[in-house]
C-alpha positions as CSV (number, residue, x, y, z in Angstrom):
1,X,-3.1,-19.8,18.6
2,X,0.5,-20.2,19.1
3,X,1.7,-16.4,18.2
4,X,2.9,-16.4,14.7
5,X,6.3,-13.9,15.8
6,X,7.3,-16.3,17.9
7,X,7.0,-19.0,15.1
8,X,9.1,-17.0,12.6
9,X,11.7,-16.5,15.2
10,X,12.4,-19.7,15.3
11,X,13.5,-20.1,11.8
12,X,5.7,14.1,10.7
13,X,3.7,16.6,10.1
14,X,5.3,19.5,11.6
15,X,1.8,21.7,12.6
16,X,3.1,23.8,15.5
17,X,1.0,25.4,18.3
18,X,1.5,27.5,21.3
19,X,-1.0,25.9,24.5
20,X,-2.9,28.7,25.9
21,X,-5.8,26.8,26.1
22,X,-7.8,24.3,23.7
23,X,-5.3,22.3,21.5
24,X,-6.9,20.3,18.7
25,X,-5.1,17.5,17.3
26,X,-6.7,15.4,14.6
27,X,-10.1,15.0,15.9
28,X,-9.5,14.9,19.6
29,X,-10.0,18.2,21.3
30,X,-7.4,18.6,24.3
31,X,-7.8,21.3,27.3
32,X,-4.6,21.9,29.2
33,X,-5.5,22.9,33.0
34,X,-3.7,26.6,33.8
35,X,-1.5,24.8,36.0
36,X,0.0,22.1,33.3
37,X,3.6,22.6,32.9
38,X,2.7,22.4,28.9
39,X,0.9,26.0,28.7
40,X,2.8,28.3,26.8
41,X,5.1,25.8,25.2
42,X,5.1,25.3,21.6
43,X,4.2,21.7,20.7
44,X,4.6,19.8,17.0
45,X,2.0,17.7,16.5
46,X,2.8,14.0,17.9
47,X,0.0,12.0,19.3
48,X,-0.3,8.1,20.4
49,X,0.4,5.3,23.3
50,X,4.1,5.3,24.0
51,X,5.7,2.7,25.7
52,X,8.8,3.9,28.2
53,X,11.7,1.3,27.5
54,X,14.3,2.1,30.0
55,X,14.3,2.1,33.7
56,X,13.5,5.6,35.4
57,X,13.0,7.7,33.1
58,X,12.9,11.3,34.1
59,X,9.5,13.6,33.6
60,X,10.4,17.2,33.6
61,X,8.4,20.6,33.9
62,X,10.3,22.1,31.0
63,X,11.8,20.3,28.1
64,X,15.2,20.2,28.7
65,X,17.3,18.3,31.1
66,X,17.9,21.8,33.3
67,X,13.9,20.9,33.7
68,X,12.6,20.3,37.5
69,X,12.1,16.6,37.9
70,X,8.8,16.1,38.6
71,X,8.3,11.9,38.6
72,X,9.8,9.0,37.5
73,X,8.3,6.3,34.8
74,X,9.2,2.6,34.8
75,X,10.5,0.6,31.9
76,X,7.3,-0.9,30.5
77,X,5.0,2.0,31.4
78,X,2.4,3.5,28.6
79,X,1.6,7.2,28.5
80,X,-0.3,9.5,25.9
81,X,2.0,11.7,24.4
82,X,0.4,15.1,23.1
83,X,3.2,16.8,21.1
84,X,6.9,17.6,20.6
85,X,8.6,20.5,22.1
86,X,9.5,22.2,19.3
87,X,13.6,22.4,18.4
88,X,14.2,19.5,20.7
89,X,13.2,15.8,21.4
90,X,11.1,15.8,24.1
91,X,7.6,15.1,24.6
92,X,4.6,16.0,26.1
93,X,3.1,13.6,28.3
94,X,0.1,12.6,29.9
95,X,-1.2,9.6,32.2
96,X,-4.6,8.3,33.9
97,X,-6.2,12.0,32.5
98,X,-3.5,14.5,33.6
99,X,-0.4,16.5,32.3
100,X,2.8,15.0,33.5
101,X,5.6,16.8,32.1
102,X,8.4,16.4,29.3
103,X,9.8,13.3,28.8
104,X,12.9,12.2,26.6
105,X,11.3,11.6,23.1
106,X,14.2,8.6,21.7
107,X,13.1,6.7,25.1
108,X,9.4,6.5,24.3
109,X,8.3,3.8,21.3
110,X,5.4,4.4,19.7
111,X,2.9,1.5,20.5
112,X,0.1,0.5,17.8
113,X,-2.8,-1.3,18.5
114,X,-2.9,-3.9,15.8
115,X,-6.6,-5.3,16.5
116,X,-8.9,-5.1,14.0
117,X,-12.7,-3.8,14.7
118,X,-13.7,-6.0,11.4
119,X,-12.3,-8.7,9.0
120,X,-10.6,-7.3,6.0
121,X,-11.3,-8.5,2.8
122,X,-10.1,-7.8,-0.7
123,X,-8.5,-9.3,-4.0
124,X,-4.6,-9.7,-4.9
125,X,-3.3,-10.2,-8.0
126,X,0.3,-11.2,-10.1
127,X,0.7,-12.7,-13.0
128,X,-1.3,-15.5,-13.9
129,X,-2.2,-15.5,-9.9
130,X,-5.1,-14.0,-8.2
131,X,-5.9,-14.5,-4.8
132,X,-9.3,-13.3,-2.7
133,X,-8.0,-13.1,0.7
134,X,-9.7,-12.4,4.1
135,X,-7.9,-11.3,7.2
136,X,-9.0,-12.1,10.5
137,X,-7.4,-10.4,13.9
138,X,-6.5,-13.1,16.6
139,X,-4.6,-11.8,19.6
140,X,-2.2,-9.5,21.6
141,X,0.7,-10.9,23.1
142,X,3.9,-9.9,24.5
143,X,6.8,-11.6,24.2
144,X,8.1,-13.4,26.9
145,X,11.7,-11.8,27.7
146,X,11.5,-9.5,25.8
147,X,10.3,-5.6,25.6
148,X,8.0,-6.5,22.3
149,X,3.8,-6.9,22.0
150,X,2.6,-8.5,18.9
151,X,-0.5,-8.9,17.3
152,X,-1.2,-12.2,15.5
153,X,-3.5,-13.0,12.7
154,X,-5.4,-14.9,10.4
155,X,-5.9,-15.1,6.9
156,X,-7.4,-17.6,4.2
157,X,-7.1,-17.7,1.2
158,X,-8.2,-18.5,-1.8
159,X,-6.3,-18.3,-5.1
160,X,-6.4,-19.5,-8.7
161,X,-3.5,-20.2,-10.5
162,X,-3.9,-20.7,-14.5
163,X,-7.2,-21.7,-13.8
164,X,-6.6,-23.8,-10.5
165,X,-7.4,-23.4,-7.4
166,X,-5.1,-23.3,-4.9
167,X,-6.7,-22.5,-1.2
168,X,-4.4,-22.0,1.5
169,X,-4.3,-20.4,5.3
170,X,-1.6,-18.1,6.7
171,X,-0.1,-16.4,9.9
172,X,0.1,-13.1,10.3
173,X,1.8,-10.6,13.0
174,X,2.6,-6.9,13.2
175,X,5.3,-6.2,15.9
176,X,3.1,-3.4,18.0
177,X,6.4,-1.7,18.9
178,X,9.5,-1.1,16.6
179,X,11.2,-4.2,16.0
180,X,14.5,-3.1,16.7
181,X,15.7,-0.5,19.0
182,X,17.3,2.1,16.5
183,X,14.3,1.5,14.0
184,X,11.7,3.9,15.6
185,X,8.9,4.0,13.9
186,X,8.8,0.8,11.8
187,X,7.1,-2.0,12.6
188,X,7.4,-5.5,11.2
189,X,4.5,-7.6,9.6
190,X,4.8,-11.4,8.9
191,X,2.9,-13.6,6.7
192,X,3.8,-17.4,7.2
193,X,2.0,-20.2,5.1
194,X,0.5,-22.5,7.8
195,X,1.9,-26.1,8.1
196,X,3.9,-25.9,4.8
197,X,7.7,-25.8,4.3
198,X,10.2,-26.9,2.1
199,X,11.5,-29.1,5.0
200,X,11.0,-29.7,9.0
201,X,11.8,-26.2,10.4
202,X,11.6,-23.8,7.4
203,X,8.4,-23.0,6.3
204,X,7.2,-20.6,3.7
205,X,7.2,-17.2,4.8
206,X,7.6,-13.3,3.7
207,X,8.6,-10.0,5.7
208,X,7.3,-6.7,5.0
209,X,8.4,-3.5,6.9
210,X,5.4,-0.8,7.9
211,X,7.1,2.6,8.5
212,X,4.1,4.9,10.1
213,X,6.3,8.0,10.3
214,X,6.5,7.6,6.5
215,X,3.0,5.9,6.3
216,X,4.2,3.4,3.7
217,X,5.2,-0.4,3.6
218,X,8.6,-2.1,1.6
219,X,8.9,-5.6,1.1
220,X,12.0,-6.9,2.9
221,X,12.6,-10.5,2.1
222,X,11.1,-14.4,1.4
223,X,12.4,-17.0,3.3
224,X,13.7,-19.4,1.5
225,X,15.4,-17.7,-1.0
226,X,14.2,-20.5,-3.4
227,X,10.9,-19.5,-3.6
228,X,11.4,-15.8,-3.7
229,X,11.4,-13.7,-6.8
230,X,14.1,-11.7,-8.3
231,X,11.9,-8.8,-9.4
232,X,11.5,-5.8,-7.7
233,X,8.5,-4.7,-5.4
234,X,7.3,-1.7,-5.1
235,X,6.6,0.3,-2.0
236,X,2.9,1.2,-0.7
237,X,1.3,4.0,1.1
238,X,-0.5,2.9,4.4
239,X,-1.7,5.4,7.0
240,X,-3.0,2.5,9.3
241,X,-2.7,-0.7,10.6
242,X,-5.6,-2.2,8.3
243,X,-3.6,-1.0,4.9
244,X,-0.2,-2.0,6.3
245,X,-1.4,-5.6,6.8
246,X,-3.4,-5.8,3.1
247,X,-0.3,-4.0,1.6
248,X,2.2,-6.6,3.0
249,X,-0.5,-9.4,1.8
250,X,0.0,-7.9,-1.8
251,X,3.8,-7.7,-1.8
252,X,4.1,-11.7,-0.2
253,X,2.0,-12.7,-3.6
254,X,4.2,-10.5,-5.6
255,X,7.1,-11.7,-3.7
256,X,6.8,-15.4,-4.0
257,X,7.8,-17.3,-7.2
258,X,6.7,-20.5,-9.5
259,X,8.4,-22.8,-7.2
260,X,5.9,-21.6,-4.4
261,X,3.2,-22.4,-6.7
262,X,4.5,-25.8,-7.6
263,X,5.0,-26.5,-3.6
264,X,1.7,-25.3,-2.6
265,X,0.0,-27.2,-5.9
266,X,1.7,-30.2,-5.0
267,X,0.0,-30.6,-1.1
């Protein structure tokens, strides 16, 4: 499946520890050797893939730049990050199982992984609308050209409108990493009506913006205008992937007007 970014283009918790020996994080139990340069450094708790997006990036043995250099990572490279030095922004890294070092926290992006272990499933409503809806995970891609992975899905659905039902299928995509460089930690989610537009290269389509530092979504806009409504939408709480992309499902219905309706009744 053609990757659905790539078609819309077109058109913290602050829980501080000292490591001295078992750190627990969540649910994940971590161990650091005697030897790792993050014993006896107090850590905020930051965990996830991070993907390095500059060129030679420098891992330290103390967080700060008056750190030893101990390697080098490559723009593109993924390592585990297992806190935040406290009072400054670097992290703790790891890679392939050990303790690198400190490394430059605004240089790392947090990656998600946008696939889905099971369909999701569930009910929208607004207005006179209501739509039963089922989301299906397709694919991870990067982008060609560009420092940006994408997940793409599926969804059907299946709506009545006044009594009529109106069955349609969309795209979906979450940018995996921050969809703009000086918006870390908020991802974009797309919803595109497939093989439907108001004319040859714009199709129906909605934007919603997942910020996981905040662990909410906000609708950001309809494209085109003309079948986008004037009311307000409220924000949503999401503290994964699977409730950012049924959130941003919820706000596109709320987001799209009568004329949508009338173009989608009139297939």
């Amino acid at each position: 499946m053609v990757s659905a970014f790539k078609i819309f283009c077109k058109l913290a918790a602050s829980v501080a520890v000292i490591i001295t020996g078992p750190m627990v994080f969540g649910s994940a139990a971590y161990s650091a050797e005697t030897t790792s340069p993050f014993v006896g450094i107090e850590l905020i708790e930051v965990e996830g893939q991070f993907l390095v997006s500059q060129n030679n990036l420098n891992v330290r043995a103390k967080p700060r730049t008056s750190g030893a250099r101990i390697t080098k990572l490559k723009k593109g490279e993924i390592v585990s990050v297992i806190g935040k030095a406290k009072g400054g922004e670097w992290y703790a890294v790891r890679k392939d199982g050990k303790d690198l070092g400190f490394a430059y926290a605004p240089v790392l992006l947090r990656l998600l992984d946008g696939r889905l272990d099971e369909e999701l499933k569930g009910t929208a409503k607004n207005g006179n609308v209501s739509c039963d809806y089922t989301i299906r995970f397709e694919s991870q891609n990067e982008i060609e050209g560009e420092l940006m992975r994408v997940a793409d899905y599926w969804s059907q659905m299946e709506c009545k409108r006044n009594g009529k039902k109106i069955n349609f299928s969309v795209l979906m995509f979450l940018t995996e990493l921050p969809y703009l460089p000086n918006k870390r930690g908020i991802y974009q989610i797309g919803v595109e009506v497939a093989d439907v537009g108001v004319d040859y290269d714009r199709a129906l389509s909605a934007i919603a913006m997942y910020n996981f530092d905040k662990q909410r979504v906000t609708f950001d806009s309809v494209s085109p205008s003309q079948i986008a409504t004037k009311k307000k939408i409220a924000l949503q709480s999401a503290s994964s992937v699977s409730e950012a992309l049924t959130a941003a499902i919820e706000m596109s219905l709320k987001g799209w007007n009568d004329k949508f309706w009338e173009l989608m009744d009139s297939r």
